[in-house]
C-alpha positions in Angstrom: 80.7 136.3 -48.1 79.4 132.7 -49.1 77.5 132.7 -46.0 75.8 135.6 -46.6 75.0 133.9 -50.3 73.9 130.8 -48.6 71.2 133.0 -46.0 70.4 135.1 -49.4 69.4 131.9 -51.5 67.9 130.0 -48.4 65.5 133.5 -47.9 65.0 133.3 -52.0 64.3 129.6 -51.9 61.7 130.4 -49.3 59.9 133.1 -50.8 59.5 131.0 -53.9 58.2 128.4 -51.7 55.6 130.3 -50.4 55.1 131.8 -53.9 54.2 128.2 -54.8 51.6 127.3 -51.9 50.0 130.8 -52.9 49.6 129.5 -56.2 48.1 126.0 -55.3 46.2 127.8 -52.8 44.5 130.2 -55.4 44.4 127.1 -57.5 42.7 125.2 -55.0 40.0 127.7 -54.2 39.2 128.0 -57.9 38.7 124.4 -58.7 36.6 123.7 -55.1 34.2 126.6 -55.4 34.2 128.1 -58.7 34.6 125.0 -60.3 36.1 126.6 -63.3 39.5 127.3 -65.0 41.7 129.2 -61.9 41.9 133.4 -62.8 45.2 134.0 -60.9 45.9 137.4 -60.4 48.5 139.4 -58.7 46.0 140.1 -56.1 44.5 136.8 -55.5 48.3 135.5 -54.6 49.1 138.0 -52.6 46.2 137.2 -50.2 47.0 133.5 -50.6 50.4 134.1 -49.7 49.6 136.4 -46.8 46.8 134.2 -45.3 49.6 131.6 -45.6 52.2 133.4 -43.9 50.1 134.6 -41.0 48.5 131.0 -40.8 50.4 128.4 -42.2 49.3 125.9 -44.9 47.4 123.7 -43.0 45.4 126.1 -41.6 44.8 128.6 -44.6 43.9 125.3 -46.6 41.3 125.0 -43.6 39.9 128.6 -43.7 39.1 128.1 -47.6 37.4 124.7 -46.8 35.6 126.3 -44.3 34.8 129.4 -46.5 33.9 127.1 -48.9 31.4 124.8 -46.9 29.7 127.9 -45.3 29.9 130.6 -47.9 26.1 128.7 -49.3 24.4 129.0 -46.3 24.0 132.5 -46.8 24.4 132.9 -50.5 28.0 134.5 -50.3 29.2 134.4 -53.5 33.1 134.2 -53.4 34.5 135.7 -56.6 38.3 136.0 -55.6 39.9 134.0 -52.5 40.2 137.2 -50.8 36.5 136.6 -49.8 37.6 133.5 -47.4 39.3 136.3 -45.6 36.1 137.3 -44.0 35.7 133.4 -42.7 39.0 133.4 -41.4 37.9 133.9 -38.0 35.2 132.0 -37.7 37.3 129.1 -38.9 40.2 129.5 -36.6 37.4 129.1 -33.7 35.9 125.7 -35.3 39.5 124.3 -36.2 40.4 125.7 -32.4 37.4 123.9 -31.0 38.3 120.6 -33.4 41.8 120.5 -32.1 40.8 120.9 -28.4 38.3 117.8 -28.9 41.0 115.8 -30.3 43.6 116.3 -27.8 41.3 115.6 -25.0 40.1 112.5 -26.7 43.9 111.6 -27.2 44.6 112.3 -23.4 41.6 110.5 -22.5 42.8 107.3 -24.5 46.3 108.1 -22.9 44.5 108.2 -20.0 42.7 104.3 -20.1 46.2 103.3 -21.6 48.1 104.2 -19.0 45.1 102.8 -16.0 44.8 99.1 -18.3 48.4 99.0 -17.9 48.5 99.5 -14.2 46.3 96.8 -14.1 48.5 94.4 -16.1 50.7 95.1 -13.8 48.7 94.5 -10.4 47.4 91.3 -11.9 50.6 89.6 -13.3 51.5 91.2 -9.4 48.9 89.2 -8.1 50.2 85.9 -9.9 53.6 86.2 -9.2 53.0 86.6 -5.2 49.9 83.9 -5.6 53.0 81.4 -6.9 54.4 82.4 -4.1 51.5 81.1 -1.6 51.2 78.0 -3.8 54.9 77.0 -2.5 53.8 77.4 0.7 53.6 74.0 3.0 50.2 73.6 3.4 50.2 74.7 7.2 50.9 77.9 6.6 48.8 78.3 3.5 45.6 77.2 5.5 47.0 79.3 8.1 47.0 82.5 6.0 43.5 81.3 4.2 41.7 81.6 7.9 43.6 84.9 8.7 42.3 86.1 5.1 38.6 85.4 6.2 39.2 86.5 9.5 40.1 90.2 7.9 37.4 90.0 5.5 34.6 89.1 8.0 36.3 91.7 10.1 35.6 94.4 7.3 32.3 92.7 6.6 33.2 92.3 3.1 31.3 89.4 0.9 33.4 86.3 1.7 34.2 84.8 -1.7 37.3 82.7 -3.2 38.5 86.2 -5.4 38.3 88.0 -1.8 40.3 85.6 -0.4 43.2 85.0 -2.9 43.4 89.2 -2.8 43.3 89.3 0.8 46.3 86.4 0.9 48.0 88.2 -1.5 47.4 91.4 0.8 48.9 89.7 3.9 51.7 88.2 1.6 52.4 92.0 0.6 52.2 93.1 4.0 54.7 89.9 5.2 57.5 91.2 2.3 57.7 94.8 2.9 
């Protein structure tokens, strides 16, 4: 039995909960659009609490913004909160639309994260095998510098000092695995 009082006072502690957004919902309505002392009724709560329940707090705050930022355009004039519900939809699309934006603006910058660290890692690559040439005797490093201009003449690539310490580092690569 004091588990069942536990669930019983958890569900009660809940209710009030949402009781209380409702409230600061209604509240919140009032003081953005009517700009006047909040007239809670039964009503108005109830729709607070059921637009909360269906949608969250986040997103019913959203749908009275929303309401409240479109409702001039057309002269709507909002008596009770229950009016947002007729923007509700219409701002689940924008908030839809927002949220799809930001996510592909966050996998974009995951994106260039994740292609900037792949080229740290090539170029600290490139270092670590061009220390490698540098301890070469100097035979075999002129050695691998004419093979490396042989290849890139070869591909008929431009012939420059860059080309050439990649296309080492290429044969170097080529050499260890």
């Amino acid at each position: 039995k004091p588990f069942k009082k536990q669930l019983k006072s958890a569900h009660q502690k809940s209710k009030s909960i949402k009781g209380e957004q409702a409230r600061e919902l209604v509240i919140y309505f009032w003081e953005n659009w009517c700009k006047e002392e909040p007239k809670i009724t039964a009503r108005q709560l109830e729709n607070a609490k059921r637009l909360i329940k269906e949608l969250g707090w986040e997103k019913a705050k959203y749908v009275v913004d929303y309401a409240i930022r479109e409702a001039p355009k057309t002269n709507y004039q909002m008596e009770y909160i229950g009016a947002v519900l007729d923007y509700k939809d219409r701002a689940l699309k924008e908030l839809e639309a927002i949220e799809k934006e930001q996510e592909e603006k966050l996998k974009k910058e995951i994106e260039e994260k994740q292609k900037l660290k792949k080229l740290e890692e090539e170029e600290k690559h490139i270092e670590e095998v061009w220390t490698r040439y540098e301890k070469l005797p100097l035979e075999e490093k002129e050695r691998l510098k004419k093979q490396a201009i042989e290849r890139l003449k070869n591909q008929k690539c431009l012939i420059t000092d860059f080309g050439i310490k990649l296309e080492i580092v290429n044969i170097l690569d080529n050499l260890t695995n």
